[in-house]
SERO-4910 file (N, C-alpha, C, O; in steps of 0.05 Angstrom, whole numbers):
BEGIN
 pado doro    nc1    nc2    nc3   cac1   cac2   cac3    cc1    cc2    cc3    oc1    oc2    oc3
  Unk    A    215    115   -379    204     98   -358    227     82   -346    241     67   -359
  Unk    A    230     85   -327    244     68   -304    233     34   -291    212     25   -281
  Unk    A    260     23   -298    261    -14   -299    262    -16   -266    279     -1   -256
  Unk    A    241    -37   -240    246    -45   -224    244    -68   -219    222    -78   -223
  Unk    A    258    -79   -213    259   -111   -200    253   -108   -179    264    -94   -162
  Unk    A    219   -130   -173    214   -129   -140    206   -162   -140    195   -178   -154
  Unk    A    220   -162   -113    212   -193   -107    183   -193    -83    178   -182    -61
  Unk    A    173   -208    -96    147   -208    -84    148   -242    -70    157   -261    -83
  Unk    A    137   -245    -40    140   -271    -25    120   -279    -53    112   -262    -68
  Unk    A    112   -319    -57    100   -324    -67     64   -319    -66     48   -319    -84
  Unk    A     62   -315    -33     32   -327    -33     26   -286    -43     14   -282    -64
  Unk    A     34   -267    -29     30   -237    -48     34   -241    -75     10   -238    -80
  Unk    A     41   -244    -91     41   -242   -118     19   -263   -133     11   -263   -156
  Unk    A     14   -277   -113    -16   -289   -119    -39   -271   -115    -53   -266   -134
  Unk    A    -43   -262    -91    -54   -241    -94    -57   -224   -110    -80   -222   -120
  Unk    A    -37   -209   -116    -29   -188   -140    -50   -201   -156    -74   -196   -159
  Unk    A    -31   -224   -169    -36   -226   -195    -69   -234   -197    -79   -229   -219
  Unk    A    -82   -244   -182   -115   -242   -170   -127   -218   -171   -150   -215   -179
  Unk    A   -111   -196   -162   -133   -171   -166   -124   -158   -185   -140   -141   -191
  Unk    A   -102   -158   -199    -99   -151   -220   -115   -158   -241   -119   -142   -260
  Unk    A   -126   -182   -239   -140   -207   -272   -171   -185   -257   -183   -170   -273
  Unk    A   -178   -187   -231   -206   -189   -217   -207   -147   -229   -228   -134   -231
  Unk    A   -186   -139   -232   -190   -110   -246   -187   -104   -273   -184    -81   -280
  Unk    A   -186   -128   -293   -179   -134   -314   -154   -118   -325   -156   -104   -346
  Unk    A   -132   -119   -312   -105   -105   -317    -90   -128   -313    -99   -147   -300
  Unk    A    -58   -127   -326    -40   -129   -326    -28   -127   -293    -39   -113   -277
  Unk    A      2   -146   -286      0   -146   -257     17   -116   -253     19   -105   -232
  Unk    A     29   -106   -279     45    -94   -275     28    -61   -273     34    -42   -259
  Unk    A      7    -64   -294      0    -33   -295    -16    -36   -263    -14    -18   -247
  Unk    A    -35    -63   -255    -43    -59   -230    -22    -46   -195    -29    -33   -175
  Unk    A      0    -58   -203     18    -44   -188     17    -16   -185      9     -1   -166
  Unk    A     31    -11   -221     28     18   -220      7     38   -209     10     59   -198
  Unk    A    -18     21   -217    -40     42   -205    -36     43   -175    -44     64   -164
  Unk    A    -19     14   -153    -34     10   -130    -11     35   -116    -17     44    -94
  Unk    A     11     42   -127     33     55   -127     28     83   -124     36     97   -105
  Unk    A     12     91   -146      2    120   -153    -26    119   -135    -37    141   -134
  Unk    A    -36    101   -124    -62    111   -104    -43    118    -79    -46    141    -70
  Unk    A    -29    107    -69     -5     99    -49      7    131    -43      8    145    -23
  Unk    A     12    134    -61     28    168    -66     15    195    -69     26    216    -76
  Unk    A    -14    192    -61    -30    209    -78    -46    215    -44    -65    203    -34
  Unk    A    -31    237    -32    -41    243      0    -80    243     -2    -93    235     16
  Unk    A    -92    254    -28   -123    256    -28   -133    232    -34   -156    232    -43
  Unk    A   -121    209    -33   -130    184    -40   -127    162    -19   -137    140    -17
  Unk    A   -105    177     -1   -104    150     27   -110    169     53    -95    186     63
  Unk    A   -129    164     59   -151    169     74   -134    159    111   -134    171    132
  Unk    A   -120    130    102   -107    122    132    -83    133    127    -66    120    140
  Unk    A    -71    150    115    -52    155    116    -47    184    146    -58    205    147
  Unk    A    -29    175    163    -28    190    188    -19    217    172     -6    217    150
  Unk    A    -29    241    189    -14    262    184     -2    275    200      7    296    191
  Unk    A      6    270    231     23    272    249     10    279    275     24    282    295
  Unk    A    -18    282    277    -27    292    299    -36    274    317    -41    253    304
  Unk    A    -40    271    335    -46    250    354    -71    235    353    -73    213    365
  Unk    A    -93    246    335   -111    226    339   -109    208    309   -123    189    303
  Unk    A    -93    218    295    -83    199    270    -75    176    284    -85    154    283
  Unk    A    -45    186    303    -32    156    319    -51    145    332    -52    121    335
  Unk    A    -68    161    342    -88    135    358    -99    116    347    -99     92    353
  Unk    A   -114    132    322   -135    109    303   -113     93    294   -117     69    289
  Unk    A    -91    101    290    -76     72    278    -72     53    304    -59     33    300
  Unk    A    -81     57    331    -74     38    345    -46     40    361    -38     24    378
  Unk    A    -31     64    351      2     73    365     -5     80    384      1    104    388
  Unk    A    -25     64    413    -22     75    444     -6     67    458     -5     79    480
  Unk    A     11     49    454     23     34    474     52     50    487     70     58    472
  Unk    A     52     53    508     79     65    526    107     57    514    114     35    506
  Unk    A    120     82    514    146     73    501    160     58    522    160     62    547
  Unk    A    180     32    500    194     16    526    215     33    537    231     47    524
  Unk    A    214     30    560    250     42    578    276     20    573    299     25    583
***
């Protein structure tokens, strides 16, 4: 298993550590899971897959600047 140091702003790691207790886990294994949903293409649903109406629903209409 691989050691990471992440700095989290304060008021996120409140968070965290809120849905972590609110999923009765650990802040760390809650990461891990939020990590491995994150990475898992059949599990993120908003995740774009390159075609144009992906960029739309995310809201990417706006004209590129000159």
């Amino acid at each position: 298993m691989k050691h990471v140091n992440l700095r989290l702003p304060e008021d996120l790691h409140d968070q965290a550590r809120a849905a972590a207790a609110a999923d009765d886990r650990s802040l760390n294994s809650w990461l891990i899971a939020v990590v491995r949903r994150a990475l898992t293409p059949e599990e993120t649903p908003r995740r774009p897959s390159g075609d144009a109406t992906a960029q739309a629903s995310r809201g990417n209409s706006h004209a590129p600047r000159s």
